[in-house]
C-alpha positions in Angstrom: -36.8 180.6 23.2 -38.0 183.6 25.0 -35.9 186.8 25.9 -35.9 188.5 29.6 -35.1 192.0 30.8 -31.9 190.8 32.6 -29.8 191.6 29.7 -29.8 195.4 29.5 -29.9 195.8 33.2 -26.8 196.9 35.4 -26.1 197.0 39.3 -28.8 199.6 39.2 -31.4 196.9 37.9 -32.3 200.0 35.8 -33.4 198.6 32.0 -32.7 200.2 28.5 -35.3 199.9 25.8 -36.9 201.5 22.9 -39.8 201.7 20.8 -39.9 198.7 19.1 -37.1 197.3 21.1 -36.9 194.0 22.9 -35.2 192.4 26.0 -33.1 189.4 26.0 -32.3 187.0 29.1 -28.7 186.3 30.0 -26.8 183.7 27.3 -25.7 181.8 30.2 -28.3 181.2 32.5 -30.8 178.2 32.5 -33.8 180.0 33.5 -35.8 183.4 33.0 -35.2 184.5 36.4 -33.4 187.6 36.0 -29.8 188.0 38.4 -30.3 184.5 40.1 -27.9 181.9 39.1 -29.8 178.1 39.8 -28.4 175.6 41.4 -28.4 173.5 37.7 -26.3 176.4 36.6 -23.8 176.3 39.3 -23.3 172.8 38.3 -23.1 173.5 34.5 -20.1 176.0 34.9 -18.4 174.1 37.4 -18.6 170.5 35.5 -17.8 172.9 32.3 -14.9 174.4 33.5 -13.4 170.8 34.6 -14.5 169.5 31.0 -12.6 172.5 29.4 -9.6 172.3 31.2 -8.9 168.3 31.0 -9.7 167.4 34.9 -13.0 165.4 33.1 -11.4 163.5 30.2 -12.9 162.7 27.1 -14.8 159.7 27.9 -15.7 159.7 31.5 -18.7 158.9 32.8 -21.1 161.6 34.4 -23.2 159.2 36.7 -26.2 161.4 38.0 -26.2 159.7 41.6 -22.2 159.8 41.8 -22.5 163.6 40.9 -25.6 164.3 43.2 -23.4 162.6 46.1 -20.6 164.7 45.3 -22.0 168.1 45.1 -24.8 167.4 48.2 -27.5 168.0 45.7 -30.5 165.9 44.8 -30.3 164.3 41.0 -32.4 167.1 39.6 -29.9 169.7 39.3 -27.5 167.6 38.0 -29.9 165.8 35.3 -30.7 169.6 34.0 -27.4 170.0 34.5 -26.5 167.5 32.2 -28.9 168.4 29.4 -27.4 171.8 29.5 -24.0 170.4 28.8 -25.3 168.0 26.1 -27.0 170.8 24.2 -23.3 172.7 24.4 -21.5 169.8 23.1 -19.4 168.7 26.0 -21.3 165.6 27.3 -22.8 163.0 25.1 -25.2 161.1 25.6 -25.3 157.2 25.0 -27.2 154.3 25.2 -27.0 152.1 28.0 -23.8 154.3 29.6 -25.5 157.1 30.1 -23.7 160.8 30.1 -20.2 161.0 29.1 -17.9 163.5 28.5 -17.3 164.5 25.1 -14.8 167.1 23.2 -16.1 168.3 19.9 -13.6 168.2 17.1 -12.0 170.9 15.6 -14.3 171.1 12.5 -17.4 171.4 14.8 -16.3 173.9 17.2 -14.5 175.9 14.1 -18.3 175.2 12.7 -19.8 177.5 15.6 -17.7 179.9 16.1 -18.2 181.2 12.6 -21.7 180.9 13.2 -21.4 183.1 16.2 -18.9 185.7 14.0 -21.4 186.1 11.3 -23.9 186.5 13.8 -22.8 188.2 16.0 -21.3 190.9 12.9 -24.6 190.9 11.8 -26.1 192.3 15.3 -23.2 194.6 15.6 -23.7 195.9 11.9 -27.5 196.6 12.9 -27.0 198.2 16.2 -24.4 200.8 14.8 -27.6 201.8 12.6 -30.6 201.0 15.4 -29.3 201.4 18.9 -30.9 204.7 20.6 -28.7 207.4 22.2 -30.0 206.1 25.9 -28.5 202.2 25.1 -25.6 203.5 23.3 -24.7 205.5 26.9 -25.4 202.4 28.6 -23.1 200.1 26.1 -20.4 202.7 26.6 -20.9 202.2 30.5 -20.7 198.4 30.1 -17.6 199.2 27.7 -16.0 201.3 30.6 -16.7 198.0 33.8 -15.1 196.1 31.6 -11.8 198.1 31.4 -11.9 198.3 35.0 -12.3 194.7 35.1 -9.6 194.2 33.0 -7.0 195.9 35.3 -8.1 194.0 38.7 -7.8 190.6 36.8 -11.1 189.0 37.4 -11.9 186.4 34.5 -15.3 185.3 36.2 -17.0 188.8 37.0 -15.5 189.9 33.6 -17.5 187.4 32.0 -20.1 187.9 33.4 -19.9 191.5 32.2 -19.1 190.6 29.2 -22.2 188.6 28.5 -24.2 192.2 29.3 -21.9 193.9 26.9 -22.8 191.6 23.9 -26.3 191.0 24.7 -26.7 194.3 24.8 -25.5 194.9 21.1 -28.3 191.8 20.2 -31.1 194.5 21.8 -29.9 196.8 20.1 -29.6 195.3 16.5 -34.0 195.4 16.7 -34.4 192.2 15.0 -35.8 190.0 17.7 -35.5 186.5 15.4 -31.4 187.2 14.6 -31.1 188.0 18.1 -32.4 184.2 19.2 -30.1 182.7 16.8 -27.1 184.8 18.2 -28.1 184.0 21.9 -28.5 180.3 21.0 -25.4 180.6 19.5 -23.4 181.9 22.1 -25.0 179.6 24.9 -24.0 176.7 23.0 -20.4 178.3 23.2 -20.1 179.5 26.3 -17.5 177.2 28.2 -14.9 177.5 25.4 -15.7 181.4 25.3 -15.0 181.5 29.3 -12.2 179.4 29.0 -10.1 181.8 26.7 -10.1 184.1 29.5 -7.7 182.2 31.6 -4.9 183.3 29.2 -2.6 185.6 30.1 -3.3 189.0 29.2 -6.8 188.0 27.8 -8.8 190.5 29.4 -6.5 193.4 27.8 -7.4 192.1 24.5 -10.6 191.5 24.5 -11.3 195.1 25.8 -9.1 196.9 23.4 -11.3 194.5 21.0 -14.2 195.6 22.1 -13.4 199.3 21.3 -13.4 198.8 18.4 -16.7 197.5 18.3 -17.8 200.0 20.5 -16.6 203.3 18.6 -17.9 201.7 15.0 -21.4 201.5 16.9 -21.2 205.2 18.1 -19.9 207.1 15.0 -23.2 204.3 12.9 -20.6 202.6 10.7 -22.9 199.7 10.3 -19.9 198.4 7.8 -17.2 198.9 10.8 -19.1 197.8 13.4 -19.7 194.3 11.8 -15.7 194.1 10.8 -14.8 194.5 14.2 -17.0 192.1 16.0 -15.9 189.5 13.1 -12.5 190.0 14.4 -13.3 189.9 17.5 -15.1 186.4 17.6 -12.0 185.2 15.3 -10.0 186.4 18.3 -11.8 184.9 20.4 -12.0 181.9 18.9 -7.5 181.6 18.6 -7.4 182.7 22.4 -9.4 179.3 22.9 -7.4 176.9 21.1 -4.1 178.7 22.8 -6.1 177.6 25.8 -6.6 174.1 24.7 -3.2 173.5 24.1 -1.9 174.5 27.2 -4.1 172.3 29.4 
């Protein structure tokens, strides 16, 4: 896969980067196309978001033409729609039925969330040793949306935040290769890691989390830094399955 500058770039559209740095495209988004949302996209959260919280059951079909008639869209959006969520592990695909709706079990979605911990450490761990002063000041201003975030309650623009906040930390770690694994990782995670929002007094957490990481990164405790974004995955991870068990 190939990394975009859409990842270090604010409101301002102003991007950080350093000799021998890299950009990385957003974790969440289907194309290159840097601050546009396609219309396959739109579809992907929407049908993820109704996967993750029970209204698609386990089982039910995903008929292209059924879901093109609902949504006033031609079948294309929805069939790259659908590979997105097959890749992710919420639809399955099967012979002679088509798409379906799937839920991984627990050992496979434990499976990559301590992929993305470990990877995710290990980008933390190298950005607390490689991240230059000018993308340090611009994690910290990610660090301080998100608090603001926090206190006006908005799980969607949070998130969206929040994927700049991490990918960030994957530019700054300047190890292009780990940085691919850690952004596959966390696309293929991404409607479970939205989801965990939704809980009360999420947002709170995860930014009080996030210091953590934040303030190991800035003092270059390369140690710290990687114990902290462990945790927070963990976190992240148990905010989840609280989630799970309340829909």
């Amino acid at each position: 896969m190939t990394f975009d500058e859409s990842i270090v770039r604010g409101r301002s559209g102003s991007a950080a980067s350093g000799s021998g740095g890299f950009e990385a495209g957003r974790a969440d988004r289907a194309t290159p196309n840097a601050g546009k949302v396609t219309l396959a996209e739109e579809l992907r959260l929407q049908l993820a978001d109704e996967i993750v919280r029970g209204v698609l059951m386990p089982g039910a079909p995903l008929d292209e033409s059924d879901l093109a008639r609902r949504f006033s869209v031609s079948r294309t959006p929805v069939r790259e729609a659908l590979r997105q969520l097959v890749a992710s592990g919420l639809v399955e695909s099967k012979a002679h039925r088509g798409a379906v709706v799937a839920r991984p079990d627990a050992e496979r979605l434990n499976s990559m969330f301590e992929a993305m911990a470990e990877l995710e450490a290990l980008c933390a761990g190298l950005a607390a040793e490689r991240m230059p002063a000018a993308e340090r000041h611009a994690l910290e201003a990610l660090h301080e949306q998100l608090r603001v975030l926090s206190y006006a309650g908005d799980p969607q623009r949070f998130h969206q935040v929040n994927e700049q906040f991490h990918q960030a930390i994957y530019v700054g770690a300047r190890n292009t290769y780990i940085a691919e694994m850690a952004l596959a990782v966390r696309a293929r995670v991404q409607p479970f890691r939205r989801a965990q929002f939704r809980n009360l007094g999420r947002l709170a957490k995860s930014q009080a989390e996030h210091e953590r990481v934040v303030e190991a990164i800035l003092r270059g405790d390369r140690v710290g830094a990687a114990a902290a974004m462990r945790d927070h995955i963990d976190l992240v991870r148990g905010e989840y399955e609280l989630y799970a068990d309340s829909v």
